[in-house]
C-alpha positions in Angstrom: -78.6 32.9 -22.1 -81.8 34.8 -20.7 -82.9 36.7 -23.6 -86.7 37.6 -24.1 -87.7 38.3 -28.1 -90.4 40.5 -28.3 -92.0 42.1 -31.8 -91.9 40.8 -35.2 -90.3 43.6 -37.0 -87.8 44.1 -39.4 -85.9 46.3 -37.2 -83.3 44.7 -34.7 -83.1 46.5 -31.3 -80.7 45.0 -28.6 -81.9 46.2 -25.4 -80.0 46.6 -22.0 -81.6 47.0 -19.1 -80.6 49.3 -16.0 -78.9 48.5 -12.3 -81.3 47.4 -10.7 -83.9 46.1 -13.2 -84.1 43.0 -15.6 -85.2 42.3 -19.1 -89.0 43.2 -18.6 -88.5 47.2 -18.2 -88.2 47.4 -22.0 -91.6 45.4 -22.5 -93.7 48.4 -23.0 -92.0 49.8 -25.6 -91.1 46.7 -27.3 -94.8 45.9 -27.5 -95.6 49.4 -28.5 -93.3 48.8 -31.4 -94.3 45.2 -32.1 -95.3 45.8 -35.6 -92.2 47.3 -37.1 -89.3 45.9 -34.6 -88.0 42.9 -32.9 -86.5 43.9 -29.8 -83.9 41.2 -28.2 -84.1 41.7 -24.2 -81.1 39.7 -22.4 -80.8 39.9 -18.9 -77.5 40.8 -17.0 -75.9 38.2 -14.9 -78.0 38.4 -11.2 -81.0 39.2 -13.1 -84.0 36.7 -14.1 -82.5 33.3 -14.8 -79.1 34.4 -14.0 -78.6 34.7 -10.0 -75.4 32.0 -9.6 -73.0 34.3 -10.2 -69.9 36.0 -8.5 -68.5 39.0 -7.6 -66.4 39.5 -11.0 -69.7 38.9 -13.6 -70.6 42.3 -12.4 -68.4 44.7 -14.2 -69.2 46.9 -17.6 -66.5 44.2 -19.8 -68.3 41.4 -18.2 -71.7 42.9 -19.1 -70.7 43.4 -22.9 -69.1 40.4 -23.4 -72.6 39.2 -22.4 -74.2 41.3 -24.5 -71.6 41.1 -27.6 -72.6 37.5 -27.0 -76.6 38.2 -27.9 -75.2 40.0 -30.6 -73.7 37.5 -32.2 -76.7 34.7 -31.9 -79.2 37.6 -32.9 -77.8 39.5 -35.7 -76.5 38.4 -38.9 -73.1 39.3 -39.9 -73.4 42.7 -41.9 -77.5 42.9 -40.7 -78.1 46.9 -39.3 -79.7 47.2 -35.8 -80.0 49.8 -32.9 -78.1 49.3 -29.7 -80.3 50.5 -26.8 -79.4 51.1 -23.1 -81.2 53.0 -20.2 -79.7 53.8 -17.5 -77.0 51.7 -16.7 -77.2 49.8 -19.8 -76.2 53.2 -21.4 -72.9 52.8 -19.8 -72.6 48.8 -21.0 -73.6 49.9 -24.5 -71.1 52.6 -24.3 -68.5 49.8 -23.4 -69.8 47.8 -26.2 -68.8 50.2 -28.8 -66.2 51.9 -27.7 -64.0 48.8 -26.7 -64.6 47.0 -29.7 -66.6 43.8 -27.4 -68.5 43.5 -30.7 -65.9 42.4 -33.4 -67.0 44.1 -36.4 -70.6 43.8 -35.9 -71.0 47.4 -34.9 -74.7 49.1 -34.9 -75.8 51.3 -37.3 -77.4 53.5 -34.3 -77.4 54.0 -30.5 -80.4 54.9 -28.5 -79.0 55.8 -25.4 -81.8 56.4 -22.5 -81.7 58.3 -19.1 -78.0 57.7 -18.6 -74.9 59.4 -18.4 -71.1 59.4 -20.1 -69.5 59.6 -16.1 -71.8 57.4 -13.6 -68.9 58.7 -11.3 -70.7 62.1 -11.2 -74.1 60.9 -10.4 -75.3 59.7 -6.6 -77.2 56.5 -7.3 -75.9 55.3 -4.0 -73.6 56.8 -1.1 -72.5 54.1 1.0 -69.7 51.9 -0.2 -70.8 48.7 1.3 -72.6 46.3 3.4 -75.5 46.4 4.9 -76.1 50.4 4.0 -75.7 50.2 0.9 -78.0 47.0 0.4 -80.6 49.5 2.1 -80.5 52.1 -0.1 -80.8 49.6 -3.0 -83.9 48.0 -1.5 -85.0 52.2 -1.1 -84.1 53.1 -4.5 -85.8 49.8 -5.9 -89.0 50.9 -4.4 -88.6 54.8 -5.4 -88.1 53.3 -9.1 -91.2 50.9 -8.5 -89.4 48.0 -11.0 -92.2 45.4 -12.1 -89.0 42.9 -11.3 -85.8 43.7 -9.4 -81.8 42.4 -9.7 -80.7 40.5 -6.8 -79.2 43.0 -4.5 -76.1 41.6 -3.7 -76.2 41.1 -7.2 -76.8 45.6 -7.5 -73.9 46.3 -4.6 -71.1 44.0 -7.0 -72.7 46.2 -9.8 -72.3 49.5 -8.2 -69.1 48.6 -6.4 -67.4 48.1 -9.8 -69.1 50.5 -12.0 -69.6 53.3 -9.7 -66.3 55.4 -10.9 -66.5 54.7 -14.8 -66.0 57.4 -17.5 -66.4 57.3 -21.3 -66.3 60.8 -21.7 -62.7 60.6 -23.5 -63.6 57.8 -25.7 -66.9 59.1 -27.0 -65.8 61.2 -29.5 -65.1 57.9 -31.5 -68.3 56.7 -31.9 -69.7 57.8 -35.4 -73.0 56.1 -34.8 -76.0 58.7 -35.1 -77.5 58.6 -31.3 -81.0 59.4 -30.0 -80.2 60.7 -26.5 -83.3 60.7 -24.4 -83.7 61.8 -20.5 -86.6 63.1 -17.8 -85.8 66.5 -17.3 -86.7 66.1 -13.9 -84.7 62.9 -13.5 -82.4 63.4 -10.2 -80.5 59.8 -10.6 -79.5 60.9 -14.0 -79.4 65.1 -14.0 -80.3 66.5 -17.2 -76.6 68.4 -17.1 -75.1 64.9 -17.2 -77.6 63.7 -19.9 -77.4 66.6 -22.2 -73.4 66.3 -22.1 -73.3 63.4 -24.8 -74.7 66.2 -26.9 -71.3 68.1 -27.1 -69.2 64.8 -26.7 -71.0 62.8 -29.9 -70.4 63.7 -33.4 -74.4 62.9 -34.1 -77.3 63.2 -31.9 -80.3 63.5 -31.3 -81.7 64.6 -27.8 -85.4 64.3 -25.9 -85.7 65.8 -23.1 -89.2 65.0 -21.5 -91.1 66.8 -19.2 -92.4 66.5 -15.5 -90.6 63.3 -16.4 -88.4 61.7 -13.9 -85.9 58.6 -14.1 -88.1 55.5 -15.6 -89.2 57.1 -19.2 -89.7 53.6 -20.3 -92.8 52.5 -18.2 -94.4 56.2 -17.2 -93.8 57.9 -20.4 -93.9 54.8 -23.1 -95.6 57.4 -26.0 -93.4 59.5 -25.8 -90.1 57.2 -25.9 -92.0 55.2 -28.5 -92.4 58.4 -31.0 -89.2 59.4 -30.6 -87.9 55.6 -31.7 -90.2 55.8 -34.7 -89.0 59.0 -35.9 -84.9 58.2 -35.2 -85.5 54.5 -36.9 -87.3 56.1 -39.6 -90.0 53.7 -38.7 -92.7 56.2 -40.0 
């Protein structure tokens, strides 16, 4: 597996990355939190190490059975830790927990970061295939300004097979208290769609941020990092 440890904390944070990013977009946060959590950061099939893949790796089940999988080699049966996505990897954590990938090691909390309970009602891309839709990847890849990028054909698999999923019905099952965070002026991830988990979770916690758009994790690190702090009772 491709997993990057970063921190030395007692606090466990699994990490999932977005579409179209990798590991590394969690790095400034994990090092802002060095001294009270150990963040593990897999990569997604297509991503760093991992770019011999095919077509069926690139679906949400595939994704947590990936990530159920750093799960079990990073936490210790019974051991608490936070399951954290953004963006996409909202949508794989949400998979995670509401499909039961994890067999009874369940997280004590969800931080769930600039993503959405229905990616079918966002517009990440528009064309359904081919050589338009590898275009607007390479576009939206620059507009995000990613320190490292998925492979693209890699992204259009991803897209191709995520692009209609809903968890709205099956969140009101999850129990975990959840910090919801979001840009306010985020357009790949409207703050309508974000604020939603609000009314669909039993427990959260929401942040919206300012004259903040889509990538909260690099361009507004603080911010995201005093809001962990406060939800992990890291204080």
């Amino acid at each position: 597996m491709d997993i990057l440890i970063h921190g030395k904390g007692p606090q466990k944070i699994i990490a999932v990355h977005g579409i179209q990013g990798t590991n590394r977009v969690w790095q400034p946060l994990a090092s802002a939190l060095a001294e009270t959590c150990t963040f593990i950061l897999p990569n997604l099939p297509g991503r760093g190490n991992h770019r011999d893949n095919s077509e069926q790796d690139f679906t949400l089940p595939a994704f947590a059975r990936y990530i159920a999988a750093a799960v079990d080699a990073h936490v210790a049966a019974g051991e608490p830790y936070c399951l954290a996505g953004w963006s996409m990897g909202v949508s794989v954590a949400l998979e995670l927990v509401c499909n039961d990938h994890l067999r009874g090691k369940q997280p004590d909390r969800l931080a769930l970061l600039s993503g959405v309970p229905d990616i079918g009602q966002t517009r990440w891309f528009t064309a359904p295939g081919g050589p338009p839709l590898l275009a607007e990847i390479a576009a939206r890849e620059k507009k995000l300004a990613l320190q490292a990028a998925a492979d693209h054909q890699a992204v259009m698999w991803t897209w191709q097979a995520i692009r209609q999923a809903s968890y709205i019905k099956q969140c009101g099952g999850i129990t975990q208290p959840s910090l919801i965070m979001t840009g306010k002026l985020d357009e790949d991830s409207p703050l309508p769609l974000v604020s939603a988990f609000t009314q669909l979770l039993p427990d959260t916690r929401f942040v919206g941020i300012d004259a903040a758009g889509h990538n909260i994790l690099t361009e507004h690190t603080g911010i995201v990092a005093a809001a962990f702090a406060q939800f992990l009772n890291l204080e």
